[in-house]
MIGU-390236 format. One record per residue: x, y negated, z negated of N, C-alpha, C in turn. Coordinates in steps of 0.001 Angstrom, whole numbers, plus 500000, padded with zeros to 6 digits. Atoms other than C-alpha are relative to their C-alpha. Last residue first. Layout:
BEGIN
XYZXYZXYZ...
***
This chain:
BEGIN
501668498913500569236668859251683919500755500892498699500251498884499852240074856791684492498659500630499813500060499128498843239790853412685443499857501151500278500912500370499043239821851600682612499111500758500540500110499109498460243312853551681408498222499845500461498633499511499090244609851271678508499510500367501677499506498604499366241563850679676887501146499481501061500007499847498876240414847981674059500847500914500740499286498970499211238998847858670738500062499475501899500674499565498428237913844617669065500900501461499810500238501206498786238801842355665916499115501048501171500383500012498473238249845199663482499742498928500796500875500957499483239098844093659435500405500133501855499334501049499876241332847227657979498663498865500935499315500196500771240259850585656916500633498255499667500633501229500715237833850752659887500507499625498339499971501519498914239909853235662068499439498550499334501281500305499503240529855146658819499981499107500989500558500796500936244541855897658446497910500073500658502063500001499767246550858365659738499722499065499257500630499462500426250804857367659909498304500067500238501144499468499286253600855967660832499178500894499443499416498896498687255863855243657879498889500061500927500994499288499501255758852148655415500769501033501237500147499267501189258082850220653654499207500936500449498813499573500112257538847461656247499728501213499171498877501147500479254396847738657699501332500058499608500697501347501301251534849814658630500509498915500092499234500215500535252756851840662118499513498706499123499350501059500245249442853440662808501328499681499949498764499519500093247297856639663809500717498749500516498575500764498995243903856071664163501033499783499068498832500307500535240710858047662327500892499347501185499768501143500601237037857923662683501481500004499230499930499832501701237108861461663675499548498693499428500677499412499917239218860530667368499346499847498312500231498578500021242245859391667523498826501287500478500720498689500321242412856102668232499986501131500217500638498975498994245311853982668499499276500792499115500014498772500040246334851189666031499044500494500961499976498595499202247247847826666339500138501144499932500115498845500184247672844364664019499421501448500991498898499660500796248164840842664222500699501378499693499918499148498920244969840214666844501443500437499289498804500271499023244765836856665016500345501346500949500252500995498673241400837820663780501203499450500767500169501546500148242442840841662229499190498882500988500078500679501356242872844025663782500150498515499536499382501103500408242989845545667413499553499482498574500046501215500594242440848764668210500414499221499492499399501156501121243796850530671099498530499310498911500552500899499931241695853642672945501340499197498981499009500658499300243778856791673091499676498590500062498510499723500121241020859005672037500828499335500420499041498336499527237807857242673261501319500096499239498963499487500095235503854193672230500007501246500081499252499239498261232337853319673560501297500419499837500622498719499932230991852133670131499915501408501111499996498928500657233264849883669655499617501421499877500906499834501206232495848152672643500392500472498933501142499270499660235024847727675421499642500229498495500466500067501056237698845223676099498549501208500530501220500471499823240039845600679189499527500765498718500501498180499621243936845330678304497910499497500449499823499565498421245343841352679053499297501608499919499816500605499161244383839808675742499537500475501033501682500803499870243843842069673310500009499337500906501438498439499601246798844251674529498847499030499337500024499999497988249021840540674904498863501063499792500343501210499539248225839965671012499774500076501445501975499199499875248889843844670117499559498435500610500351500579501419252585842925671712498362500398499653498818499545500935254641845020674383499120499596499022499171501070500641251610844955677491500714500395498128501426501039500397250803847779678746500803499310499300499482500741500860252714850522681084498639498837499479500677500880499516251034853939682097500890498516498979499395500981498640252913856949682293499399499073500249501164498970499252251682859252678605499961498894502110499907498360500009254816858685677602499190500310500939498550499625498933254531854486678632500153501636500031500180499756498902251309854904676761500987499976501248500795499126499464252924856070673832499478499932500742498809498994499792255486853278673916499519501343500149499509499980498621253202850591674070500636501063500318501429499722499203251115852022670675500554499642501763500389498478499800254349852644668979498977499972501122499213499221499399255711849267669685499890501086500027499918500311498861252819847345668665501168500980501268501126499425499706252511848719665196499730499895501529501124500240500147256271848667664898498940500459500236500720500834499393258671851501665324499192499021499153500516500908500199261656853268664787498732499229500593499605499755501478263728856627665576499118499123499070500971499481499968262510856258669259500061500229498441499684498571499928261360854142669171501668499733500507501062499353498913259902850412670211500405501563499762498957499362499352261717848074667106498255501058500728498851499919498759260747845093666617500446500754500707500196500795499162259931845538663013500633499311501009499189501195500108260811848217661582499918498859500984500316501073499258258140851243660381501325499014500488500103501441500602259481854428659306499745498824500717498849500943499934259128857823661152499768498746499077499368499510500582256494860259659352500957498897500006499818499770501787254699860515661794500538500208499224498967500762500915256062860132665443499582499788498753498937499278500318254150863111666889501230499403499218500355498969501389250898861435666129501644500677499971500246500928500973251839858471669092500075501081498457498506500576500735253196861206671453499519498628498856498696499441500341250240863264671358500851499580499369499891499896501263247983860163671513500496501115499441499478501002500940249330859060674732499482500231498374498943500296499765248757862451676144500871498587499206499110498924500776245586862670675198501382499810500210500788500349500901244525859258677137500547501161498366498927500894500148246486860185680035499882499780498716498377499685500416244619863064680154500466499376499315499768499471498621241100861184679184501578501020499847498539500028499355240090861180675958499892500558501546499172499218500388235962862100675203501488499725500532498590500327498654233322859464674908501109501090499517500168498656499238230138860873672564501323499968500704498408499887499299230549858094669685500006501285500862500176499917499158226611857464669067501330500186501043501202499192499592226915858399665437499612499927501351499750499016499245230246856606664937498950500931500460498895500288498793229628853314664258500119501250500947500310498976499017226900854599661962500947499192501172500611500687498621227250851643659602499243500300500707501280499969500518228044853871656672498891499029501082500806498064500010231254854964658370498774499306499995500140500261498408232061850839658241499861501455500117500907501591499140231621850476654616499627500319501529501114499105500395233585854115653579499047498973500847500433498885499239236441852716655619498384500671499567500543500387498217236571849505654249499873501210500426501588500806499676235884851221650864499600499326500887501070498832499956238869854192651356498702499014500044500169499494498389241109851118652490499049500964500080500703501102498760240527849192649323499801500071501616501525499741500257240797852675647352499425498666500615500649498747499494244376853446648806498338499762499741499687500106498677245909850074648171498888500942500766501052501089499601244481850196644770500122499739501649501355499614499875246182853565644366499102498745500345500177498590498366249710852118645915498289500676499888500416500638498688249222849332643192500087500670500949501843500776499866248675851854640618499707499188501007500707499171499920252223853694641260497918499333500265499986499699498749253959850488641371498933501078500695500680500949499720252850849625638113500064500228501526501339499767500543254062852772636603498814499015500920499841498685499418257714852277638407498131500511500031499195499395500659257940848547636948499678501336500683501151499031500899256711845762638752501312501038500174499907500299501266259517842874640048499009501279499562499443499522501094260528844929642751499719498872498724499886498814500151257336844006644585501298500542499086501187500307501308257310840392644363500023501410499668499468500530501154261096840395645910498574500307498942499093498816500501260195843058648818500219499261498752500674498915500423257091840617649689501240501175498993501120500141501299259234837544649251499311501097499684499155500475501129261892838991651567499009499643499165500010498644501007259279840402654039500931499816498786501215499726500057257830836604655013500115501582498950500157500771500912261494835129655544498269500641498790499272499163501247262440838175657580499928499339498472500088498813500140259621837284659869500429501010498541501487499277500406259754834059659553499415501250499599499392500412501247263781833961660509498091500181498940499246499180501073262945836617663173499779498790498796500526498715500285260163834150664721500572500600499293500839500215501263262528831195664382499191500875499871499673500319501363265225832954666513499108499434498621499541498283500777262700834171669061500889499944498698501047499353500581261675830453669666500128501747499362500295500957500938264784829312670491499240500531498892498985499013500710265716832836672623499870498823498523500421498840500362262576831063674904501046501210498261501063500637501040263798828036675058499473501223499505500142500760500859266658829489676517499496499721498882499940499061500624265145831531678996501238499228498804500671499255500833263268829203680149500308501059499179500525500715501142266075827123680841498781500522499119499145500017500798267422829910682639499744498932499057500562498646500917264343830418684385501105499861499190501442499990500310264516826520686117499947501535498841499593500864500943268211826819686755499078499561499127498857499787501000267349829683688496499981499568499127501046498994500761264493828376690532500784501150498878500907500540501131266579825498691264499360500896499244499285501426500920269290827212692888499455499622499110499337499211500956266910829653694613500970499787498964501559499244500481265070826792696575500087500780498915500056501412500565268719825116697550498282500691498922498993500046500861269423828347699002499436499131498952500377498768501313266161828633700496501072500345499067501059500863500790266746824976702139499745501038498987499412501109500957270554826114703253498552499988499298499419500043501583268640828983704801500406499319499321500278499020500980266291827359706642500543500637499197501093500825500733268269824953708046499630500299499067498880500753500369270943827402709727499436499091498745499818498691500741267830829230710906500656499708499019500927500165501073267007825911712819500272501247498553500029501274500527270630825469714139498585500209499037498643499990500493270894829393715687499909498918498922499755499113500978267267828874716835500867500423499445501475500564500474268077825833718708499649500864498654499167501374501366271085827112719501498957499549499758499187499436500622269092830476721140500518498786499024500686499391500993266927828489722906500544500484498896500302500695500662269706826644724483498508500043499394498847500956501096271683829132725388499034499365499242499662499124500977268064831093727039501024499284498831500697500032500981267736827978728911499869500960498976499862501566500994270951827630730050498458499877498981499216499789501261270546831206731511500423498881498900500511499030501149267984830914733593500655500253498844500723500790500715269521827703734981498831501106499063499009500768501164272798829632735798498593498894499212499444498953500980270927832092737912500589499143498852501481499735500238269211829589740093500266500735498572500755501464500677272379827325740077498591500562499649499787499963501217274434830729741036499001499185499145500650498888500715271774831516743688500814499841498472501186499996500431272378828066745156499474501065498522500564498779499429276173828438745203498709499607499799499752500052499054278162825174744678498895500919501210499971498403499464277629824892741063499684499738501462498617500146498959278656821113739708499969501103500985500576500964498751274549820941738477501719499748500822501209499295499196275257824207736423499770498532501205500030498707499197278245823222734755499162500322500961499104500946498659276599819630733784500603501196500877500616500959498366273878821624732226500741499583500882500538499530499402276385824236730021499167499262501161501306498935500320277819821739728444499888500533501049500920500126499334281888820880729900498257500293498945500412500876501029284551820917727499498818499357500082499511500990499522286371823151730049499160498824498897500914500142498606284300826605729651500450498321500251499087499338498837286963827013726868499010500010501455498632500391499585285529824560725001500940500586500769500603501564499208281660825429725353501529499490500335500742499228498723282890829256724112499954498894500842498886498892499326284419827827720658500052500204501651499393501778500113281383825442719892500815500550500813500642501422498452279393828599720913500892498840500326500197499499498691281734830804718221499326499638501238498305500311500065281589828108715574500363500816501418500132501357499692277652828655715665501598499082500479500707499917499046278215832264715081499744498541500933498657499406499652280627831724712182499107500556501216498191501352499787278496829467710619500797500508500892500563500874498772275340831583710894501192499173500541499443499383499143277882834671708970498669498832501683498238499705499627278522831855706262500252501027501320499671500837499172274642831626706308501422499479500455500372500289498970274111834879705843500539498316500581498977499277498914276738835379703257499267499890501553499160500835499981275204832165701223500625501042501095500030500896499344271888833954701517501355499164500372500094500178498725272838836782700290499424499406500879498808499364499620274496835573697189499751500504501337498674501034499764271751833355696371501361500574500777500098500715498905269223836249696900501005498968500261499432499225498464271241838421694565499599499270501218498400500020499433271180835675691943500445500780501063499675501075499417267395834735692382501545500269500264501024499546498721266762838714691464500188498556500882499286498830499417269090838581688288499408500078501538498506500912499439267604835120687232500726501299500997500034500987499536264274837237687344501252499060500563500286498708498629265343840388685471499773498827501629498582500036499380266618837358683000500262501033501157499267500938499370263204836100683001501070500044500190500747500595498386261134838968682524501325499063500629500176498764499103263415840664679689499654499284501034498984499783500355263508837230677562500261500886501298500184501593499350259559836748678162501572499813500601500572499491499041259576840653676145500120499110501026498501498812499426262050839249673591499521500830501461498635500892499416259708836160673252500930500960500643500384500313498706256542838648673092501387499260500550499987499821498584258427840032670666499337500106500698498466499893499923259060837786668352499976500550500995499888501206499521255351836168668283501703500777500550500515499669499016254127839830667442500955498557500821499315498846499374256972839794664715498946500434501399498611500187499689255711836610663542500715500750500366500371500899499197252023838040663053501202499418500705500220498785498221253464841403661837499699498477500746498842499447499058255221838751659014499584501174501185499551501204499603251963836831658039501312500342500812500867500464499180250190840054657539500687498775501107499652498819498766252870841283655526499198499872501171498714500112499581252558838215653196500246501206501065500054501506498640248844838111653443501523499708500282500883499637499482248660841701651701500194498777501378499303499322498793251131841144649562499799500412501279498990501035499533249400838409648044501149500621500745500370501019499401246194840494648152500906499111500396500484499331499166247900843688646137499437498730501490498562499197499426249495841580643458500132500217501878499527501312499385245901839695642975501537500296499985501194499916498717244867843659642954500727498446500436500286499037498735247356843994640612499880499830501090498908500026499527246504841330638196500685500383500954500666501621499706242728842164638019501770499792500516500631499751498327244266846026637410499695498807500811501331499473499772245897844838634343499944500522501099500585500589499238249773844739633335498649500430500449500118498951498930250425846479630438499185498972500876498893499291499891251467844699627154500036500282501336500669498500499472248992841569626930501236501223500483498581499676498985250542838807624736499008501060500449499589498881500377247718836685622662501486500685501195500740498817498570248633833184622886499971501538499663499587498930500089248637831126619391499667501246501264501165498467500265247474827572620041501437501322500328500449500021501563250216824404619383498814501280500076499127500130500713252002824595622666500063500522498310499559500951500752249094824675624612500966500672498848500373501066501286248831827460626608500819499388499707498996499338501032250296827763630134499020499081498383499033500302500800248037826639633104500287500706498794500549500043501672246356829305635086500854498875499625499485498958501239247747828684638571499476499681499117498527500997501017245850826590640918500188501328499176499803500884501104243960828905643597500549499459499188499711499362501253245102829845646978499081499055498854500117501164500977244127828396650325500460501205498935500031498668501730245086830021653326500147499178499072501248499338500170244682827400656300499510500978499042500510501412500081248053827007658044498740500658499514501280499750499244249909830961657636499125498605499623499709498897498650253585830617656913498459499874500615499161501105499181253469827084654508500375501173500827500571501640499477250491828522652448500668499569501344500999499863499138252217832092652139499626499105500488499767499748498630255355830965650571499076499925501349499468501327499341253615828793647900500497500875501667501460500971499695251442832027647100500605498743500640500678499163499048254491834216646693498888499267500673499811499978499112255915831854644462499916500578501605500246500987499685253399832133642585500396499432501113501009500599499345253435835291642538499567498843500363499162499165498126256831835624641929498593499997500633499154501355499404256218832865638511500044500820501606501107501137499770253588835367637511500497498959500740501154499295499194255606838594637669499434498469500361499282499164498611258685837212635704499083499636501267500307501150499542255904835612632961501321500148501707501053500334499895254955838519632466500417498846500675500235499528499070258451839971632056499009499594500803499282500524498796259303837769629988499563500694501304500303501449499683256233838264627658501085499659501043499740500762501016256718842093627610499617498587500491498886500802499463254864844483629909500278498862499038
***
């Protein structure tokens, strides 16, 4: 590679390295080489190294990292989004029939008023003590108290709804602000997101066709040595657990989308993240789980490594950034990243936060 070019590459890493810092708090880099002196004779190196590369390979590594992390953050928001406007939707039908109930209390209550005035303007009591007849006055005081149970309950009811109106009102105005804040936060997620794969796609077309080629093999032989590493463990030597249905079933439809391309955000069926394949196959197979790998560590139930089954989630990283279903083999079936397609990989290819299960419950 010529001297501009070199120095191309070096400046995009660099900038690659500034990006990273100010996406993920806590990632340190080292200082750049400085530039010889002026007055010494540098040699030129033609062909980019492997050492180079690899610190290629690593800065792309935390940049794609940094964007699944911001694309878990995205959609949970878009998932939060969903809840709460299913929510406003569910306060707005009550509002609406509450207001017709109490428009049809009104118009019941209007009808007594109504009734009392054509009975001379009289209440009901004074009526009853002008009554002439005994048996009416016996009869007419059974019935005053009924009336005036009834308005009683007519008037309190009357109450009650206005107050659950007033209840549903707020609790509205309340989710609509959450939902809001919420579409806040989802906008800076995307911009992170897309801010995070833009540098990666920029450091990447700077290498040349040849160079590309090698960093795809270094890719391949840092995942063949986490994988070889964690084989050599014996992780799997006491792995007896066998898929349940459901369990098959969700890893059917997970394997059957190979091939598709990754995009972040998206749940199928043409598209997926790593999160969105793995929800979306257990939705196939009929069980729902939470949208992000963050919520499935979270909220799914955790179980050993070594207790894993077919269909099992694992989780990656320590932020929980990453998700693939097991297969079986010591393999699970992924959506990588950008640029990437669903696909097999080694379950231990990548740094194992946890595994956890979908279906608990089943045998």
């Amino acid at each position: 590679m010529g001297a501009g070019k070199r120095g191309v590459l070096t400046a995009a890493v660099t900038v690659v390295c500034a990006v990273t810092v100010l996406a993920v708090p806590g990632t340190a880099f080292a200082a750049p080489t400085p530039p010889p002196d002026p007055g010494t004779t540098a040699s030129v190196t033609v062909v980019t190294s492997d050492v180079e590369l690899e610190a290629v390979r690593k800065n792309l590594d935390k940049l794609y990292r940094a964007a699944a992390k911001a694309t878990d953050e995205y959609n949970a928001a878009e998932e939060k989004a969903r809840q709460q406007t299913a929510q406003v939707m569910r306060l707005a039908k009550k509002i609406v029939e509450g207001r017709e109930k109490l428009a049809d209390l009104k118009d019941r209550a209007g009808a007594a008023a109504a009734a009392q005035y054509r009975g001379g303007g009289l209440p009901p009591e004074a009526r009853l003590v002008l009554s002439d007849d005994p048996q009416d006055f016996l009869d007419g005081a059974g019935r005053v108290r009924q009336e005036q149970h009834a308005a009683k309950g007519l008037l309190g009811e009357m109450t009650r709804t206005q107050r659950d109106l007033e209840e549903y009102a707020e609790d509205a105005r309340e989710q609509m602000r959450k939902l809001e804040a919420g579409r806040k936060v989802k906008a800076a997620a995307q911009k992170r997101v897309e801010r995070q794969i833009e540098a990666a796609e920029k450091l990447e077309a700077e290498l040349e066709q040849e160079e590309k080629e090698r960093l795809a093999r270094l890719e391949r032989q840092a995942a063949a040595r986490a994988q070889a590493t964690w084989l050599s463990s014996g992780v799997l030597d006491e792995l007896t657990s066998k898929a349940t249905a459901q369990g098959r079933e969700a890893v059917a439809y997970a394997t059957a989308q190979i091939g598709k391309p990754y995009q972040w955000g998206a749940e199928g069926p043409n598209t997926f993240d790593c999160s969105g394949l793995t929800s979306q196959a257990w939705l196939a197979a009929g069980k729902t789980i939470p949208r992000t790998s963050q919520m499935q560590w979270q909220q799914l139930k955790r179980v050993d490594v070594e207790d894993m089954r077919p269909g099992d989630l694992i989780i990656y990283w320590a932020d929980a950034s990453h998700v693939g279903m097991y297969v079986g083999d010591g393999v699970m079936v992924h959506a990588p990243r950008p640029g990437r397609t669903v696909t097999l990989a080694g379950a231990g290819s990548m740094p194992i936060l946890g595994v956890v299960r979908p279906d608990p419950a089943a045998e």
